[in-house]
The first five atom37 places (N, CA, C, CB, O) and aatype in JSON, in Angstrom:
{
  "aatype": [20, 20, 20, 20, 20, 20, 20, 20, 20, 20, 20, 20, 20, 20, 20, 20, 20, 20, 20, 20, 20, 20, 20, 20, 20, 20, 20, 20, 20, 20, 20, 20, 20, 20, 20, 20, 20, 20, 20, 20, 20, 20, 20, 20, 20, 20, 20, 20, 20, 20, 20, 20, 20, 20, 20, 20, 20, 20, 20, 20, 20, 20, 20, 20, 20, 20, 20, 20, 20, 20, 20, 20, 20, 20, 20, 20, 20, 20, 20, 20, 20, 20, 20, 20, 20, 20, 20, 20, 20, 20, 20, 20, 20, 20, 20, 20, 20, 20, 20, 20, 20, 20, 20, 20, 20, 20, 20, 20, 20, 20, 20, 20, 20, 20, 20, 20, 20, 20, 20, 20, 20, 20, 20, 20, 20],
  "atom_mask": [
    [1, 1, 1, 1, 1],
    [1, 1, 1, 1, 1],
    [1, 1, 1, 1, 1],
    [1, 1, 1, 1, 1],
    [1, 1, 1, 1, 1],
    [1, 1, 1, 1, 1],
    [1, 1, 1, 1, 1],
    [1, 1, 1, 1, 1],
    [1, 1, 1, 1, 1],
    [1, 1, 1, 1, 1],
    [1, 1, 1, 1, 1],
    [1, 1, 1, 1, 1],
    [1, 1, 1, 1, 1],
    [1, 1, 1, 1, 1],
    [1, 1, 1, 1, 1],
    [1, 1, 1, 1, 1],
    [1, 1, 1, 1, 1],
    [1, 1, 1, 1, 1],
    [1, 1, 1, 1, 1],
    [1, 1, 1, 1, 1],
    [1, 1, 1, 1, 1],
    [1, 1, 1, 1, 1],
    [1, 1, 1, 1, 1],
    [1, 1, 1, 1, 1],
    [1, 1, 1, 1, 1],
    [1, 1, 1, 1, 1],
    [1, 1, 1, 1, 1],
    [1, 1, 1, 1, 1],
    [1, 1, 1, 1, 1],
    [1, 1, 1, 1, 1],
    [1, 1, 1, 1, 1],
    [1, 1, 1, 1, 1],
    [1, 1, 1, 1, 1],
    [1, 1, 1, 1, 1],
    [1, 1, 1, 1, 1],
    [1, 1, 1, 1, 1],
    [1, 1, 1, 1, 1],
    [1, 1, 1, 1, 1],
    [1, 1, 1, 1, 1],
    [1, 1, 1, 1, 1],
    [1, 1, 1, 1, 1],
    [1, 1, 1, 1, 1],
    [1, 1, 1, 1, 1],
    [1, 1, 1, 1, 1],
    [1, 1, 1, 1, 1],
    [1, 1, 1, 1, 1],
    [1, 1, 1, 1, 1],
    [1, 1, 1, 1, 1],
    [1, 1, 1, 1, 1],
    [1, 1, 1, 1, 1],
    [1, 1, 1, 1, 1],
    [1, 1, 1, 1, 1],
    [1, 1, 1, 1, 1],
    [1, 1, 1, 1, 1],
    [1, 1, 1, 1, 1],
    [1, 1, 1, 1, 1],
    [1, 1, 1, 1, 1],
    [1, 1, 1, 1, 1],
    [1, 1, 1, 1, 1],
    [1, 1, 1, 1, 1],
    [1, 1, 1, 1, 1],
    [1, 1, 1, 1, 1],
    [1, 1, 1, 1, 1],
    [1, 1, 1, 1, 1],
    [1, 1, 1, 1, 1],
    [1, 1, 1, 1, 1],
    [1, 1, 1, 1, 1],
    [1, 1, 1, 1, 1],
    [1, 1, 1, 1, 1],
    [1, 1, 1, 1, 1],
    [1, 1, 1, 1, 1],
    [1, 1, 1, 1, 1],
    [1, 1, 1, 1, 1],
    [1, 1, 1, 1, 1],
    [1, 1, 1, 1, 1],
    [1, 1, 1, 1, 1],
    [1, 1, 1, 1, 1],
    [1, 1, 1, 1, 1],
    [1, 1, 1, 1, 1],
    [1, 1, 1, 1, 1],
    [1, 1, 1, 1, 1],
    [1, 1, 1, 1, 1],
    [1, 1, 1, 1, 1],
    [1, 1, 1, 1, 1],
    [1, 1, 1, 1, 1],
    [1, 1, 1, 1, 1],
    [1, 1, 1, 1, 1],
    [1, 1, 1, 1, 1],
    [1, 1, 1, 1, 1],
    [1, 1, 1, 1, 1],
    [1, 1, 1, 1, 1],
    [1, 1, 1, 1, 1],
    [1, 1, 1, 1, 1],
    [1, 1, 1, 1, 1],
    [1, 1, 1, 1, 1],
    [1, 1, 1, 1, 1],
    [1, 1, 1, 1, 1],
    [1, 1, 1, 1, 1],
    [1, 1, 1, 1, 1],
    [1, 1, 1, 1, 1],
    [1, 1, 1, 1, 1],
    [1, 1, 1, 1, 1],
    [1, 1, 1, 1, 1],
    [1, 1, 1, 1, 1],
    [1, 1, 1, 1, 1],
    [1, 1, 1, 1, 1],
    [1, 1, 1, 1, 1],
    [1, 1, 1, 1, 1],
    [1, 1, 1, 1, 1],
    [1, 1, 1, 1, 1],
    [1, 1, 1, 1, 1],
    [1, 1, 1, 1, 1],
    [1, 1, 1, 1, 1],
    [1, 1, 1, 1, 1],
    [1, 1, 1, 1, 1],
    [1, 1, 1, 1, 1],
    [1, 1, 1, 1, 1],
    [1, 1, 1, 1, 1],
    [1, 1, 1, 1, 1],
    [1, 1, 1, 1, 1],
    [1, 1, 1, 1, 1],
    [1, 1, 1, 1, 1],
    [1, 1, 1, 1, 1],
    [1, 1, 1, 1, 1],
    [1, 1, 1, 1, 1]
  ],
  "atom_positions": [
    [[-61.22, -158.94, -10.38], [-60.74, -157.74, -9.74], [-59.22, -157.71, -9.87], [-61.18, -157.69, -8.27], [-58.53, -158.68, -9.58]],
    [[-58.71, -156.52, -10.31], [-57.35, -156.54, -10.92], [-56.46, -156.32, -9.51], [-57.13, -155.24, -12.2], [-55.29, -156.71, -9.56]],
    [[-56.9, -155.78, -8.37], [-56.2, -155.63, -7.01], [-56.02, -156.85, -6.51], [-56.92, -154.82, -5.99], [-54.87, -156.95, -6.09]],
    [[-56.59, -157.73, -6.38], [-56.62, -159.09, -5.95], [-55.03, -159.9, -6.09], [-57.82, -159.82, -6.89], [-54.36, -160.43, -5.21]],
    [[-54.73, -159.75, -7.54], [-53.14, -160.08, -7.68], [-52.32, -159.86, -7.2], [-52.6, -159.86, -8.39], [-51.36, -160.58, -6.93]],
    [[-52.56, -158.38, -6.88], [-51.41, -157.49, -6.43], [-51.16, -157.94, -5.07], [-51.72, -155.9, -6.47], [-50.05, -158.33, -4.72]],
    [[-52.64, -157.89, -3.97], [-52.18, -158.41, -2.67], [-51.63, -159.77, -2.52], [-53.2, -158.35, -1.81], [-51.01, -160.22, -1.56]],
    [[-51.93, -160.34, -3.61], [-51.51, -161.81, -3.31], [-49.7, -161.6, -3.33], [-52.24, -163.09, -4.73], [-48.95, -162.02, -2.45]],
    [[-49.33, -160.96, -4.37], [-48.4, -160.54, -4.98], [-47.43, -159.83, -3.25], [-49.07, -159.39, -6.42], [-46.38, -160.37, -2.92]],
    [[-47.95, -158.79, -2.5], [-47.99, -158.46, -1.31], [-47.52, -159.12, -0.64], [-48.86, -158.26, -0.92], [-46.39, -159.21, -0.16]],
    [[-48.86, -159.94, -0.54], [-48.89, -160.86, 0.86], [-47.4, -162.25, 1.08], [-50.72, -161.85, 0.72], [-46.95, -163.01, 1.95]],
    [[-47.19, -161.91, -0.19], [-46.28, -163.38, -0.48], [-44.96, -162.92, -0.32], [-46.41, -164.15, -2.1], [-44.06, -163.76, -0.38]],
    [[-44.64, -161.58, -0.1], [-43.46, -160.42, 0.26], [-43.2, -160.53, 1.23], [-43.61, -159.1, 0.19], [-42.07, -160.61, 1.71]],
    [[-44.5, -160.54, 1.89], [-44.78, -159.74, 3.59], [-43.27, -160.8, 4.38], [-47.19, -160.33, 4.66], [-42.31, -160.23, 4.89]],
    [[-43.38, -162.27, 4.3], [-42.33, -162.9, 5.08], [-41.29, -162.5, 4.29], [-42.4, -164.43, 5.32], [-40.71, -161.69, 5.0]],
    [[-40.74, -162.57, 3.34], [-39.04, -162.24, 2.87], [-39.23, -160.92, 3.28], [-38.41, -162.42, 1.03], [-38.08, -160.54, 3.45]],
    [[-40.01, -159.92, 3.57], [-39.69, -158.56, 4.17], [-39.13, -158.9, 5.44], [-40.93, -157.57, 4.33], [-37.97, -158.76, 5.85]],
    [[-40.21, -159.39, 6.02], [-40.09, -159.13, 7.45], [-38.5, -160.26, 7.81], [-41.89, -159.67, 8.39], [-37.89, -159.76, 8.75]],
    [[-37.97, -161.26, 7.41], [-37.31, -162.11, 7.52], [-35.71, -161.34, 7.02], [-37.99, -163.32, 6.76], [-34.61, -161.9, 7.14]],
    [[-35.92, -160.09, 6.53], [-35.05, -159.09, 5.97], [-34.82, -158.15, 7.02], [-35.6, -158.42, 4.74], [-33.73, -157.66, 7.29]],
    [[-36.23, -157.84, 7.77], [-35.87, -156.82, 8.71], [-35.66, -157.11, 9.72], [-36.55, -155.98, 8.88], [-35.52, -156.13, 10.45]],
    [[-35.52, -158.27, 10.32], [-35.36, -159.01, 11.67], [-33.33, -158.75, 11.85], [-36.09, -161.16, 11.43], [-32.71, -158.3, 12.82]],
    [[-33.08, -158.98, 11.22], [-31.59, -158.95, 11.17], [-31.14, -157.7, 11.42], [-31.04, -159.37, 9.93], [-30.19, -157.39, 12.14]],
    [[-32.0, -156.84, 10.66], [-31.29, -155.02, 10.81], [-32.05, -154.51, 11.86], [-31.54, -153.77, 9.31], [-31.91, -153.37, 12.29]],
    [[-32.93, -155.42, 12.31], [-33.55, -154.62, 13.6], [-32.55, -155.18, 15.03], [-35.53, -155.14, 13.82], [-32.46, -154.35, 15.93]],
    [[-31.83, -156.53, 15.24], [-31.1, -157.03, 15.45], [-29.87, -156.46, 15.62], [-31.23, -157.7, 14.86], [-29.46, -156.34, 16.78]],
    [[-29.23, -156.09, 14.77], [-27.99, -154.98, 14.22], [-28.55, -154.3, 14.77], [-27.56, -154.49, 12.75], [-28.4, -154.77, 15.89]],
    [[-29.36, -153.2, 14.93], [-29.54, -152.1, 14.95], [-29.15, -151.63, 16.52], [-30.84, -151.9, 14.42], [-28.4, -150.78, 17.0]],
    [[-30.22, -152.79, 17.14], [-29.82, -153.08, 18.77], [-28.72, -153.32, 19.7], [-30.26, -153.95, 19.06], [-28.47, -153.04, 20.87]],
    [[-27.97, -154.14, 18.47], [-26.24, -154.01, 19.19], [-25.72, -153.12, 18.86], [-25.14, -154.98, 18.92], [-24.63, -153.01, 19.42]],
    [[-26.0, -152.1, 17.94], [-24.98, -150.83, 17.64], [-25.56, -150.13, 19.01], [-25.23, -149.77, 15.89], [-24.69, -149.57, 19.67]],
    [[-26.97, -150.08, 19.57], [-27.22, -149.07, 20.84], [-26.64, -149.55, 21.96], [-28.68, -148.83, 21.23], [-26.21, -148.72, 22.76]],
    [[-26.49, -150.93, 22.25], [-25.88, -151.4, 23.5], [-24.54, -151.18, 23.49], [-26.1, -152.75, 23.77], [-23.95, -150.76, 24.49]],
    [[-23.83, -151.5, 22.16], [-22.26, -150.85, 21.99], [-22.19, -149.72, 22.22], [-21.61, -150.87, 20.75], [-21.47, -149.71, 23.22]],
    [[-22.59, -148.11, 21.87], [-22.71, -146.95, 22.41], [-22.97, -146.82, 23.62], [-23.42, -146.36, 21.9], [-22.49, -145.92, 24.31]],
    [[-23.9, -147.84, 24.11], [-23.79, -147.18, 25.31], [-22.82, -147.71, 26.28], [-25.0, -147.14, 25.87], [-22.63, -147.13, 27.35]],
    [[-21.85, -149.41, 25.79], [-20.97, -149.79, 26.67], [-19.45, -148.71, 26.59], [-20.74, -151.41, 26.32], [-18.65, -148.61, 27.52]],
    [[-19.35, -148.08, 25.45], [-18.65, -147.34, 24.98], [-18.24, -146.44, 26.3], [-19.3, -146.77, 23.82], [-17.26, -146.41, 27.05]],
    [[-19.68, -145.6, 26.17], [-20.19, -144.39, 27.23], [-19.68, -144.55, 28.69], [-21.89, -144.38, 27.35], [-19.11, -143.77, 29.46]],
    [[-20.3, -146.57, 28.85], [-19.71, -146.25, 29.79], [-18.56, -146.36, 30.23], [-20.14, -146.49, 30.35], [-18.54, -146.12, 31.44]],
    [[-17.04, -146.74, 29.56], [-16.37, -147.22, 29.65], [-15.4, -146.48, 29.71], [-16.47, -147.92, 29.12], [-14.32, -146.76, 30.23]],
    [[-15.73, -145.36, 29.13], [-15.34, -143.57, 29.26], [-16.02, -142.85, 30.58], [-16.07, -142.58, 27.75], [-15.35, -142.34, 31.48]],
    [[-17.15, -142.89, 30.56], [-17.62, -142.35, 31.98], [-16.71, -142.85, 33.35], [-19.22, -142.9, 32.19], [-16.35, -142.11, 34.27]],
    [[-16.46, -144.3, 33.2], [-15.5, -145.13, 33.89], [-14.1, -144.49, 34.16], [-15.33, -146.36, 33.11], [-13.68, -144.29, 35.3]],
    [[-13.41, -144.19, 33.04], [-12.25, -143.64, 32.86], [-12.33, -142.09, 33.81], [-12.01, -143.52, 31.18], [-11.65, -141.86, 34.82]],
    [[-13.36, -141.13, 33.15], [-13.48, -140.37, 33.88], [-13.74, -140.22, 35.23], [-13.96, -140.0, 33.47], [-13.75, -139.14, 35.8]],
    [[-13.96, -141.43, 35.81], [-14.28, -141.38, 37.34], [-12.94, -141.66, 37.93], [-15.46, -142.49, 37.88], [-12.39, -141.16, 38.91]],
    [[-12.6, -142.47, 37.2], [-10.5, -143.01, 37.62], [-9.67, -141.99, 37.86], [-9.43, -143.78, 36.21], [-8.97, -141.98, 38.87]],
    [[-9.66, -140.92, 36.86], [-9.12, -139.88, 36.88], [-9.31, -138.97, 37.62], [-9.15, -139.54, 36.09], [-8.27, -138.39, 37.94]],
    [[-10.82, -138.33, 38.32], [-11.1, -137.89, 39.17], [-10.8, -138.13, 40.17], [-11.8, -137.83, 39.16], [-10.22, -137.25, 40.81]],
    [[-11.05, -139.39, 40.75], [-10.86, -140.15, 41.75], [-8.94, -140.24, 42.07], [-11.71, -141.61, 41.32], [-8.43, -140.22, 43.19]],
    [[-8.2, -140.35, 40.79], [-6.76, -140.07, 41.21], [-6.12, -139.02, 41.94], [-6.15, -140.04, 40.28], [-5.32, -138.87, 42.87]],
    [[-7.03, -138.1, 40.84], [-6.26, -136.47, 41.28], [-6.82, -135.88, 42.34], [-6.39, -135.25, 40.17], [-6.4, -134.78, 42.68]],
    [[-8.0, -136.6, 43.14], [-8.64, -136.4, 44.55], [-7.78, -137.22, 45.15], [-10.22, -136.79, 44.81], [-6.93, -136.5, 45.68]],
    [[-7.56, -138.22, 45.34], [-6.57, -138.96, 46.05], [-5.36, -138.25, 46.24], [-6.29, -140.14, 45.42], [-5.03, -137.84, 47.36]],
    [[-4.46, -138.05, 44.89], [-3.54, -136.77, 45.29], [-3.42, -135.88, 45.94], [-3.36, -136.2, 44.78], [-2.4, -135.28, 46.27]],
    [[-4.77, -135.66, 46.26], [-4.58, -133.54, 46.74], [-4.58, -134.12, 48.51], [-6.83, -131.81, 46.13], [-4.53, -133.18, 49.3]],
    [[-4.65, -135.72, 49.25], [-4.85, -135.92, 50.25], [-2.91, -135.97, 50.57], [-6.01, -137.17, 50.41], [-1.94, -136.47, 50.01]],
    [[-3.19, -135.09, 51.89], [-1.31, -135.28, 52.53], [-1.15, -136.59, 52.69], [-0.8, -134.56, 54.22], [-2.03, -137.42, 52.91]],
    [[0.62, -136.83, 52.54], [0.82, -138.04, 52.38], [0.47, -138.69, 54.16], [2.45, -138.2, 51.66], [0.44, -139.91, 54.33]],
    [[0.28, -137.97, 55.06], [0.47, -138.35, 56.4], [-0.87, -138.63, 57.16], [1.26, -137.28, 57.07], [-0.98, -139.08, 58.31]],
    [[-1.99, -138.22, 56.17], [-2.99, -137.76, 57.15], [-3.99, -139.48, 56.49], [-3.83, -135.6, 56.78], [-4.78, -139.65, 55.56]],
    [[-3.44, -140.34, 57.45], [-4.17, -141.51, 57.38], [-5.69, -141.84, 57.39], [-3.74, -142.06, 58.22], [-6.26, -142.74, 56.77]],
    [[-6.23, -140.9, 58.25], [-7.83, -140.73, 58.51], [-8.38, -140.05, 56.85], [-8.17, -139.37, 60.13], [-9.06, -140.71, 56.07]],
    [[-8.02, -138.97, 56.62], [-8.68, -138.6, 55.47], [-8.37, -139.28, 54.37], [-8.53, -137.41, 55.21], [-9.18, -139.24, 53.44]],
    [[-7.43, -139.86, 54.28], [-6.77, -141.01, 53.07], [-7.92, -142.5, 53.01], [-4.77, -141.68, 53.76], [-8.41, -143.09, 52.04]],
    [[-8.02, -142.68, 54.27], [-9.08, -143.75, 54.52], [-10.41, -143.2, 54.17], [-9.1, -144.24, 56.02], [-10.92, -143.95, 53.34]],
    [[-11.07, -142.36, 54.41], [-12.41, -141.77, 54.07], [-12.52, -141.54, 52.69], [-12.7, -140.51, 54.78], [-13.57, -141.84, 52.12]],
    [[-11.43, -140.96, 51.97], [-11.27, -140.63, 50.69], [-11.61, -141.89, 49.92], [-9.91, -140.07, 50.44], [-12.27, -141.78, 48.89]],
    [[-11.18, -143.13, 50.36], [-10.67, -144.23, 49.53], [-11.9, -144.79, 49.99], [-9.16, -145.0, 49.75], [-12.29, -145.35, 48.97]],
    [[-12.69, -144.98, 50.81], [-14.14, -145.54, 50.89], [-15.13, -144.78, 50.3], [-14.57, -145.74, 52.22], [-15.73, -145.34, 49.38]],
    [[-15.53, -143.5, 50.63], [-16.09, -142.85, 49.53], [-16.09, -143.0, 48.05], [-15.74, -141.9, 49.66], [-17.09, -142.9, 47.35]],
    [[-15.1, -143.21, 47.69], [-14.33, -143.24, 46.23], [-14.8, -145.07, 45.53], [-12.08, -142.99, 46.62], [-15.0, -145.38, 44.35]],
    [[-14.86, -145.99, 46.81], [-15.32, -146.74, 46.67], [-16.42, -147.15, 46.2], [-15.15, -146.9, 47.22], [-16.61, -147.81, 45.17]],
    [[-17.17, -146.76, 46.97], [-18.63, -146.5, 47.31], [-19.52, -145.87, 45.42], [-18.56, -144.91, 48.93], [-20.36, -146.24, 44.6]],
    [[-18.6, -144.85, 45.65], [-18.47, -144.13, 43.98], [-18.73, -145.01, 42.83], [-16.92, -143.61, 43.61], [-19.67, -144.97, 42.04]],
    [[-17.62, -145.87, 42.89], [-17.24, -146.98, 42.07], [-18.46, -148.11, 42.03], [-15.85, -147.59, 42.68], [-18.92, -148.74, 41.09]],
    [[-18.69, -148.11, 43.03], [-19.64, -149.5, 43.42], [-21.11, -149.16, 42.2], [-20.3, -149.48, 45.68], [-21.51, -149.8, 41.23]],
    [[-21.61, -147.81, 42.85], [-22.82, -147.27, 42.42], [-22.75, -147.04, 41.06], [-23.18, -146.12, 43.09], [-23.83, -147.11, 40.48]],
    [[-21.5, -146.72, 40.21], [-21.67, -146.74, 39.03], [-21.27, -147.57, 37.67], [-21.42, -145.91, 39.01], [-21.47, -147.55, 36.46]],
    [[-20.41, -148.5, 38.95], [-20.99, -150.11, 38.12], [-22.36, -150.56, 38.25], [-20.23, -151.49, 38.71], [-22.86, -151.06, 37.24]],
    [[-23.29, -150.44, 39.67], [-24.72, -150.88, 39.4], [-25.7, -150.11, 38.66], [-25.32, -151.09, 40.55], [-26.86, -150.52, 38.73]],
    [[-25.45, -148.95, 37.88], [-26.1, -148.6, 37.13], [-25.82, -148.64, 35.57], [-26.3, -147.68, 37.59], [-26.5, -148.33, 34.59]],
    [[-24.79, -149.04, 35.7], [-24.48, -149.4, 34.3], [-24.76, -150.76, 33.87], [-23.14, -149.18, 34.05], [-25.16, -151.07, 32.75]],
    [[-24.52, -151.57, 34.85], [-25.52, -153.01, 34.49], [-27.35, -152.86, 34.24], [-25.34, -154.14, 36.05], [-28.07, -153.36, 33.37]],
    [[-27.64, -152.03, 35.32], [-29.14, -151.33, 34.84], [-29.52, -150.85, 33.46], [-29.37, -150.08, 35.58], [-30.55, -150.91, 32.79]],
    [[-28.19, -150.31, 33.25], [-28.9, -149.52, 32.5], [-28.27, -150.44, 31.08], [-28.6, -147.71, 32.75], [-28.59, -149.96, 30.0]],
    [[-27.59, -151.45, 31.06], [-27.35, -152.57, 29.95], [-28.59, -153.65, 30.32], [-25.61, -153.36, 30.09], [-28.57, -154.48, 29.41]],
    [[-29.66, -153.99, 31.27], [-30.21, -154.83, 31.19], [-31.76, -154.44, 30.46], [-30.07, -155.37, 32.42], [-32.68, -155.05, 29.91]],
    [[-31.28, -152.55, 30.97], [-33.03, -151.82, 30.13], [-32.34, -151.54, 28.88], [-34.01, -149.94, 30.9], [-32.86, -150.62, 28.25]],
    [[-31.24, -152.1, 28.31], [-30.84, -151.69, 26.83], [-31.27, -152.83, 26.27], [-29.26, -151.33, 26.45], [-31.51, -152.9, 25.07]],
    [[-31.39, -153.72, 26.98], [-31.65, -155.23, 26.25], [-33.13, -155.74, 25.99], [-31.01, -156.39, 27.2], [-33.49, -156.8, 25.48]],
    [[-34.03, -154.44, 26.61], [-35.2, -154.92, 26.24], [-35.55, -154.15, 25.1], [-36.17, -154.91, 27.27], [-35.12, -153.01, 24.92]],
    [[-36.39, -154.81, 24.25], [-36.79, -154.25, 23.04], [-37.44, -152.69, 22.95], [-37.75, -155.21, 22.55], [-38.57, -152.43, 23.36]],
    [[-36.68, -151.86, 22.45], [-37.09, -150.22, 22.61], [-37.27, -150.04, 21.12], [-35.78, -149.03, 23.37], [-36.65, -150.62, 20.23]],
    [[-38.34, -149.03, 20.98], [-38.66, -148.71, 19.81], [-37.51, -147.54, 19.06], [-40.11, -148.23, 19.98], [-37.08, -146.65, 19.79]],
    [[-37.07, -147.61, 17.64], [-35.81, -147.08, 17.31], [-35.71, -145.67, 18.0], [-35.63, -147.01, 15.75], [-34.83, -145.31, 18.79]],
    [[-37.18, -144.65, 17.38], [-37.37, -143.34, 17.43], [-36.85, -143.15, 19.36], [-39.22, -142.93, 16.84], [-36.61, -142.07, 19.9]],
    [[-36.82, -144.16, 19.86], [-36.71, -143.2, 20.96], [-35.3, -143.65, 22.0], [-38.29, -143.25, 21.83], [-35.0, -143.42, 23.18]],
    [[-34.67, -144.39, 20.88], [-33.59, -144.74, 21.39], [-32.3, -143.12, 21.86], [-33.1, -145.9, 20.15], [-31.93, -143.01, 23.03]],
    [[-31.86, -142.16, 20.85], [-31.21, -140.88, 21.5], [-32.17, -140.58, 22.9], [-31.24, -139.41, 20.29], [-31.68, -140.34, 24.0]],
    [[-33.14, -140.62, 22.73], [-33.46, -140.04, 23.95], [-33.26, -140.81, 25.15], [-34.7, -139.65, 23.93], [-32.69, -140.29, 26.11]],
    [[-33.81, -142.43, 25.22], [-32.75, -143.72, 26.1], [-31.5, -142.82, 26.32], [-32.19, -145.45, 25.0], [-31.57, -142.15, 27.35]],
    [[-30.6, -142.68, 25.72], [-29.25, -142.64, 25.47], [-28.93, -141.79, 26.53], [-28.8, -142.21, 24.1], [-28.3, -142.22, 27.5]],
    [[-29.42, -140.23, 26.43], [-29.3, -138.9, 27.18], [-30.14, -138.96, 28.28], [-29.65, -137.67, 26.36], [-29.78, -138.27, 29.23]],
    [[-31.46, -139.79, 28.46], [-31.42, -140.14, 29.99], [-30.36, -141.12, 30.65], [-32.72, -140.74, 30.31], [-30.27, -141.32, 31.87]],
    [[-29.69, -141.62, 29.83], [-28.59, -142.73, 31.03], [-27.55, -142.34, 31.06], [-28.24, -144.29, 30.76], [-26.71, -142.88, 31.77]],
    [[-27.17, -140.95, 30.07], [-25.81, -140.24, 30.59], [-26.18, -139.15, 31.61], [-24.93, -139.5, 29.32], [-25.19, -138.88, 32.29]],
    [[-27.05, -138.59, 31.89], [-27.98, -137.68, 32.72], [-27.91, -138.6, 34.66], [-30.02, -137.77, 31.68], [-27.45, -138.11, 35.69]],
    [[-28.59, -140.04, 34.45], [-28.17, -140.94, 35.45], [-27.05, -141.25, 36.06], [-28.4, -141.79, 35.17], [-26.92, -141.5, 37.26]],
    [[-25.9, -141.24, 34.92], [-24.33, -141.41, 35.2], [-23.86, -140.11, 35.74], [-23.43, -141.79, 33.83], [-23.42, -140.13, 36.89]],
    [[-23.89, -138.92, 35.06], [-23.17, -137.37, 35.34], [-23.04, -137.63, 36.83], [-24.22, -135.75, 34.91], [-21.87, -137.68, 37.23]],
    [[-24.12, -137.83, 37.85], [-23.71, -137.5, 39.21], [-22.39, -138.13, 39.96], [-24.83, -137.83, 39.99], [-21.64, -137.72, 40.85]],
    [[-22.5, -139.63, 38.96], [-21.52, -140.43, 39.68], [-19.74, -140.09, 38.86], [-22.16, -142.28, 39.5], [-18.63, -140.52, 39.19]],
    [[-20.15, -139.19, 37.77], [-19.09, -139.04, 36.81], [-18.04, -137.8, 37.1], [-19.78, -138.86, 35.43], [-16.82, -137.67, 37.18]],
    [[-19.12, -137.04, 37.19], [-18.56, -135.68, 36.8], [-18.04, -134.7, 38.5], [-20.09, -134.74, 35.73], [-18.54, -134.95, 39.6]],
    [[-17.21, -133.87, 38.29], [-16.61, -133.27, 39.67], [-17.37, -132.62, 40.53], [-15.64, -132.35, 39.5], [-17.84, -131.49, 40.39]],
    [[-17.5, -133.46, 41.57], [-18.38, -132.29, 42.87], [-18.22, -130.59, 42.62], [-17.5, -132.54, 44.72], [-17.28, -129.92, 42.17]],
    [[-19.83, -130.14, 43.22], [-20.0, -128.79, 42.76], [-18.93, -128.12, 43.33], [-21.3, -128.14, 43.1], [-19.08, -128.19, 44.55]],
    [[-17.91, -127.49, 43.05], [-16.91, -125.97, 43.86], [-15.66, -127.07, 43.62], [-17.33, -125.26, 46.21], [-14.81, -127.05, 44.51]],
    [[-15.47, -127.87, 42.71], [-14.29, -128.41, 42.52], [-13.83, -128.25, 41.4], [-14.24, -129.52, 42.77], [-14.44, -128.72, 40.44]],
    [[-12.49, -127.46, 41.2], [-12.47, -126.73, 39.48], [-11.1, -127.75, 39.39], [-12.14, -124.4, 39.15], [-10.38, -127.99, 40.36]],
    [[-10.93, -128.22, 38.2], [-10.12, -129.16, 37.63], [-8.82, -128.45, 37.9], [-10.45, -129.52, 36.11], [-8.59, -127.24, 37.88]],
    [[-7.93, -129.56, 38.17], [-6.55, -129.48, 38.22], [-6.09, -129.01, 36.67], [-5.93, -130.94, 38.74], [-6.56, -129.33, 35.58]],
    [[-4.56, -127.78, 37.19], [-4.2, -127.28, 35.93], [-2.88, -127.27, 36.04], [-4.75, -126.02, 35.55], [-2.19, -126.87, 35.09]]
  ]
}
């Protein structure tokens, strides 16, 4: 049977394939955990900045709201360092490629609340 060769021929591939794709599947996984430390490291930034120019808009005198501001703001901070470790410890488990963008845009979707400016707050100009 002339097929017989061929699988042998195959079968004797199958490890230098797979011993080929272990590495780029490897690679592949730290390029998603890098994007997403990226993400957050910018999402980060963006909360700093928010968090400054809210601090600003508090009078220099009014000690009570300066204190509330700065625990809140805290608090802020706290919650979106613990989801960014979350969401680096579900990056580290093995995800299938196809559905890695979509990973991606649920954990910036998770972040936005802690990121982005309370509703009726229009950016400083």
């Amino acid at each position: 049977m002339r097929s017989e060769p061929l699988l042998r021929r195959l079968s004797a591939l199958a490890p230098i394939v797979l011993a080929l794709a272990a590495p780029a599947a490897a690679q592949d996984e730290n390029v998603h955990r890098e994007l997403l430390r990226r993400q957050q490291q910018s999402d980060e930034f963006s909360q700093q900045l928010r968090q400054s120019v809210e601090r600003a808009r508090v009078p220099p005198g009014d000690a009570k709201s300066r204190q509330e501001v700065e625990t809140r703001q805290l608090e802020q901070r706290q919650r979106l360092e613990n989801l960014d470790q979350q969401q680096l410890e579900r990056a580290g488990r093995e995800a299938p490629p196809a559905f890695r963008p979509q990973e991606r845009s649920r954990m910036e979707e998770e972040r936005r609340p802690l990121v982005a400016p309370p509703a009726g707050d229009s950016p400083a100009r």
